[in-house]
C-alpha positions, 0 to 999 in steps of 0.5 A: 500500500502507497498511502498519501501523506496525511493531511494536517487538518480536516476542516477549516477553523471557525472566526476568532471569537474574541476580538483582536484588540481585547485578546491583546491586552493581556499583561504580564502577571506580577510575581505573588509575595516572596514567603516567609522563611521562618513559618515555611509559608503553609499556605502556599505550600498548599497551594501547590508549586508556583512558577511565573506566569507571563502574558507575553513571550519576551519581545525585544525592546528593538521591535518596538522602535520601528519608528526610528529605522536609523537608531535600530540599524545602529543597534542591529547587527548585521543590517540585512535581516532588520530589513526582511523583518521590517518588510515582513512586518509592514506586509503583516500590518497591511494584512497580506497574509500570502505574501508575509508567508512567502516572504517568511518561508524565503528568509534564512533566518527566524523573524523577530517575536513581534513578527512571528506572533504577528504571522501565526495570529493571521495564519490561524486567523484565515480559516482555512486547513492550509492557514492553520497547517502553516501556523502550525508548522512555524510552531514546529519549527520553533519548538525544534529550534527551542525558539518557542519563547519568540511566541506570544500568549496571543498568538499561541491563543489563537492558534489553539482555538483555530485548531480546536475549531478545526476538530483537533482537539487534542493539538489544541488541548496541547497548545495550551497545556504548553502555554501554561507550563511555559508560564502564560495564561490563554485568554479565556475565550480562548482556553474555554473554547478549547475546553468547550470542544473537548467537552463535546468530543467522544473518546476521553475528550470529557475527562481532558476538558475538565483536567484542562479546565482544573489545570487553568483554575489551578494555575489562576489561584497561584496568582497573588494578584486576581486583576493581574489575570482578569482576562484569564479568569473562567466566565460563566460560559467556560463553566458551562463547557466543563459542566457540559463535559461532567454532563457527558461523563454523567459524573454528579460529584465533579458537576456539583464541585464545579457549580460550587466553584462558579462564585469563587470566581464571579460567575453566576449560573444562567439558563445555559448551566441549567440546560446542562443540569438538564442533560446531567438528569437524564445521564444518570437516569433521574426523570423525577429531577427534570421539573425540579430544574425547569422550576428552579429557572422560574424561582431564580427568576432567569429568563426562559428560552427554547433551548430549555423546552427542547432539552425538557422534551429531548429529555423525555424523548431520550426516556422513550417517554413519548407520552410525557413529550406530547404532552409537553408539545401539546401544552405548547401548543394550547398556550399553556403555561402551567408546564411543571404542573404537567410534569408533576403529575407525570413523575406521579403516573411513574411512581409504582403502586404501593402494594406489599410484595411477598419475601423473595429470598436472594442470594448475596450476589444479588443482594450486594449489588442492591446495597451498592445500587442504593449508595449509589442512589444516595450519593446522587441524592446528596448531590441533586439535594445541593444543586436542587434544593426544590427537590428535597423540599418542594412548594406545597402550593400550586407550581410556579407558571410559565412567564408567557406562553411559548408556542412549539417551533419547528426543532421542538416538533423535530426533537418530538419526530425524533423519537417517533423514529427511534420508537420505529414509529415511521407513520407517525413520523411522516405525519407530524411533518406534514402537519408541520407543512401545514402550519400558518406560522413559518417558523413552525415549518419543517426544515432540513433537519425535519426532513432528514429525521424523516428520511432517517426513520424511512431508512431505519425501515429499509424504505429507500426509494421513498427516502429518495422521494424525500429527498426530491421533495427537498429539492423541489421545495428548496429546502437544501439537503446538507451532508448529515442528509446524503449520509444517512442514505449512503448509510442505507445504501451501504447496509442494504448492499447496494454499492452501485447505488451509493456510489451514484449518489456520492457523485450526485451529492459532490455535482449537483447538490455542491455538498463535499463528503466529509470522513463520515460520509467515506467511513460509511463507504469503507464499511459498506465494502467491508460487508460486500468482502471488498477489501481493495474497494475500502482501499480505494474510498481511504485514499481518495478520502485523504487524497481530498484533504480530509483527515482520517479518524480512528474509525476510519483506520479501524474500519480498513484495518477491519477489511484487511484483516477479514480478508486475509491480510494481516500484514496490511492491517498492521500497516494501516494501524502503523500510520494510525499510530504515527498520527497525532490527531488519532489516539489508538484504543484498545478496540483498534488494538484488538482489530489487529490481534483479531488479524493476525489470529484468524490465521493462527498466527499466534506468535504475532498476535501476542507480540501485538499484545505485548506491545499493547501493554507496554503502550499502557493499554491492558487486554480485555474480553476481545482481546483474549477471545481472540487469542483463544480462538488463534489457539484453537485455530494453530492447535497449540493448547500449551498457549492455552494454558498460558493463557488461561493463567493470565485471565485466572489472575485477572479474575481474582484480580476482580475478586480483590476489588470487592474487598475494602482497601484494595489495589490490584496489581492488574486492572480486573476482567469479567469473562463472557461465555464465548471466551471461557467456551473457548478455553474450556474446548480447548482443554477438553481436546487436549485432555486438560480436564484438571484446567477444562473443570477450573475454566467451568467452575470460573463459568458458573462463578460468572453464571454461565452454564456450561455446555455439558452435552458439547463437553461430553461428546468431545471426550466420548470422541476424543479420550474414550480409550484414554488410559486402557493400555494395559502395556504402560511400564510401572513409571509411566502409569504413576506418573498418570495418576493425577491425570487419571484422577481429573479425568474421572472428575471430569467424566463424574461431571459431564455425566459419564459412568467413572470410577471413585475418586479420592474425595481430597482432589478438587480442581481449584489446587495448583 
């Protein structure tokens, strides 16, 4: 395989969103107070190590003196490249973006700070992938040269959010890290941004925002002046991206934390942070707070949105209860304002009649996880009763009414349609959007979004011509379908196997339509090549997707690793999963990981796989159930039951690895496992094979450990066709027939245990000893 070189960025960058001329104020901070020697200073020992914070990279005074040429060719030595950063500069302030870069890339030797700063601020300004790529390789080629100081808090700000805004969010993630290890503090609006798009990524992207956000405020605390950092200090918006994030994680403790922290720092909750607290009720399962939180909105006396009444009935959608989100919509529609009333009396149609249930014994499996469940409860108890204060002491009156009336629009009534579709309730789908083509009011008729819902639910049903239709019918009405719309049917298409189909309509989607595909739109191509076995199709599709400038994801590399290795091709899976591994925008999971091992086992290439496996340990990844299933079906597969031994040894320890954590005060050496019924099936088929029966009885006993019941009918035909003259040769010397006495003794357990006719065996043996 010739792989293209991998692009630097997937899409362009969003505007700046902070002003220019405010993002340059930022100033130098002040050194805190030197402590005292003689009381050790407590306090700021506490507070953790301090280092000097800096608003600016240190620029030198003969930058700033461009107003006298005469006195700065005195002072610079020699004369000629003071020339090329002053035509550098004058094209910079006239903002000639182009002809700056040429002139940067044409001199020998690194510009002044000012202009540098200057250069990456407007590359990462353009909002383009080739802008942003340029900014970047300028900050390369500083860090190699160890020249990063020339840069200032602005610029690198900049550059951090263009990325973020680009989708790489962990190059942003790392700007900004290195801004504050190096001693500056981003302008926040420009490191909430970060934090905002991290927040809203998959993967650890969560858990990195909040770590970014805690890193920034810890840093701000260090400080001994708070006005010195104004500019730096976390608003309500950079709290609502890291509420979102503990949203996402479903984590109460962290989001109540936060909420706490928002006076420390003068911010104060609006109707975005209650919209979040929204989706953190329905992360963590809690119908009965979402009224709690619409009413706290109206106590507090924060002004209502839609945004607000979409993410009540996006809830409630998100629950399948579609009878309570119809009651909203309907509500809406009536002009109703006694909302929360309505939703009252929902959480009181939820709650189970009060009836007494008979003694039901459980055993203490069970009746553990009850107990955990129920601390679990009360933990999220403590938190809501903090943030909700209402749900603990509710008003005995009549709930407090709407301010106004707010009629449905057309993302409410599509949120609604959105759970007809996912309900399969394709019908009601396409008559909630005819009733909306029927509304008087416009802003209540169905838009793109409306209508690829539609198209969605009639693909989810297999309806593809009249997906199509659909389609037309956009066209015709002028309602241009957007990317997300062609995918869903290049989605269709693929699952139905129709490639021709889906090629087409990439073609028609890139002519006609003047839509660009994006590396959704190729995923969904490789993977439909995968289905129909077309390795060298998914092949294609990769590298025209990068031949296009557009950045392959994780799922992508997978994705083809997936089709090399279904086909017979581990080599080439191994060298995709090495470019992805090369590839800073994609960090490797143990998903991808186990793709590779899976390649490599299902030609019984053992040896290979556990060298992967090695590998991925030493990269801090641990095997998980995939992993291991994978290995044993390799073994079975290159007939090598010593190796199944050696595996098995491996998972035993993790399982008591898993029993350890049970126990208060633990910290197992391995991370626990849990094994499913096709990984210890496999074990247990092999040793049976291999008249490991002293192994196959510990790998069943785990099984039932677990509750899986094991096969014993499978188990027993393998020995009555394998090892059923076992041990009737009656022509073994002396040594030999002592040496199988053990072996004889876990063959009759086992044959005690499937079931078949066996002779008495002494009651000490079990299978649990080594």
């Amino acid at each position: 395989m010739n792989p293209l070189p991998l692009p630097t960025s997937s899409s362009p960058p969003s505007p700046n969103p902070f002003p220019p001329s405010r993002f340059h104020s930022l100033r130098r901070v002040p050194p805190p107070p030197a402590p005292s020697t003689n009381t050790a200073s407590a306090s700021a020992a506490a507070a953790g190590p301090w280092w000097p914070l800096r608003a600016h990279g240190a620029v030198d005074a003969r930058d700033l003196s461009l107003s006298s040429p005469a006195a700065a060719a005195a002072s610079l030595s020699p004369p000629k490249p003071y020339s090329q950063d002053a035509k550098l500069l004058t094209l910079l302030r006239q903002r000639k973006t182009e002809e700056a870069w040429a002139a940067y890339t044409q001199s020998p030797h690194l510009p002044n700070p000012t202009c540098l700063s200057r250069l990456v601020s407007q590359l990462s300004y353009l909002k383009t992938p080739e802008g942003l790529a340029r900014a970047q390789s300028v900050l390369a080629r500083l860090r190699d040269e160890h020249q990063l100081r020339r840069l200032d808090a602005n610029s690198l700000g900049l550059l951090a959010v263009a990325a973020a805004k680009a989708g790489q969010t962990l190059y942003a993630s790392s700007v900004v890290k290195s801004m504050l290890r190096s001693g500056y503090l981003p302008h926040v609006k420009a490191w909430s941004a970060v934090v905002s798009r991290l927040a809203a990524s998959g993967d650890d992207g969560p858990a990195e925002a909040i770590a970014l956000f805690e890193a920034v405020t810890r840093r701000l605390r260090n400080v001994a002046d708070p006005a010195a950092v104004a500019d730096s200090r976390p608003d309500t918006a950079a709290f609502n991206a890291a509420l979102n994030a503990c949203a996402n994680l479903g984590d109460t403790g962290k989001f109540s934390q936060l909420f706490d922290e928002m006076p420390e720092f003068g911010a104060k909750p609006d109707v975005l942070t209650y919209n979040v607290m929204i989706k953190l009720c329905a992360r963590v399962d809690r119908k009965d707070f979402l009224v709690c939180v619409l009413e706290m909105i109206l106590l507090k006396g924060i002004p209502l949105c839609m945004t607000t009444l979409n993410s009540l009935v996006a809830a409630y959608v998100g629950f399948g209860d579609l009878g309570t989100a119809e009651k909203i919509v309907q509500a809406m529609r009536d002009g109703r304002r006694d909302l929360c009333k309505i939703l009252r009396d929902a959480n009181r149609e939820d709650l189970p009649d009060e009836e007494e249930d008979e003694y039901d014994e459980e055993d203490e499996y069970d009746q553990e996880f009850k107990t955990l469940d129920l601390v679990r409860d009360d933990g999220e108890m403590v938190v809501f009763a903090k943030l909700l204060p209402n749900s603990i002491e509710p008003n005995l009156s009549d709930p407090p009414l709407l301010p106004n009336s707010y009629a449905p629009n057309s993302r409410i009534y599509t949120t609604l349609m959105k759970g007809y579709m996912r309900m399969g309730r394709v019908k009601d789908t396409v008559r909630l959007l005819e009733a909306m083509r029927h509304e008087e009011d416009s802003s209540r008729h169905p838009d793109h979004i409306s209508y690829t819902t539609v198209i969605s639910a009639l693909v989810k049903a297999g309806s593809m011509d009249q997906a199509r239709r659909v389609l037309a019918e956009m066209k015709r009405i002028s309602v241009p379908a957007n990317r997300i719309t062609y995918n869903i049917l290049l989605k269709g298409y693929c699952q139905q196997l129709q490639m021709d189909k889906a090629k087409e309509l990439i073609k028609e989607m890139v002519s006609d339509a003047q839509v660009q595909p994006d590396v959704v739109s190729y995923n969904t191509l490789i993977d439909g090549c995968i289905i129909i076995d077309d390795s060298s199709g998914a092949l294609e599709f990769f590298n025209e997707m990068r031949a296009r400038g557009i950045a392959p994801t994780k799922i992508s590399y997978t994705t083809l690793m997936k089709a090399f290795a279904s086909s017979g091709q581990p080599k080439l899976a191994h060298k995709v999963f090495d470019e992805m591994i090369q590839d800073p925008r994609v960090k490797p999971d143990v998903a991808a990981w186990n793709m590779l091992v899976e390649g490599y086992c299902k030609l019984g290439l053992v040896e290979e796989a556990k060298k992967v496996v090695q590998r991925m340990k030493e990269n801090g990844l641990y095997p998980d159930v995939a992993t291991y299933g994978s290995l044993a079906n390799g073994i079975a597969l290159a007939r090598k039951p010593g190796e199944a031994l050696l595996l098995w040894n491996e998972i035993k320890e993790r399982c008591r690895s898993s029993k350890r954590c049970e126990k208060p005060d633990s910290s197992p050496s391995l991370p626990p496992l849990k094994p499913d019924e096709g990984l210890l099936d496999a074990l247990a088929d092999i040793c049976v094979r291999a008249a490991f029966f002293r192994k196959a009885l510990e790998i069943v006993a785990c099984m039932e450990e677990n509750g899986i019941s094991p096969n014993k009918t499978k188990y027993k035909r393998i020995y009555v066709e394998m090892h059923s003259r076992m041990f009737t040769s009656k022509h073994a010397s002396q040594a030999r027939r002592a040496r199988r006495v053990e072996r004889k003794r876990a063959a009759e357990a086992f044959k005690f245990w499937v079931g078949l006719p066996n002779s008495y065996y002494a009651s000490e043996w079990h299978f649990g000893s080594d």
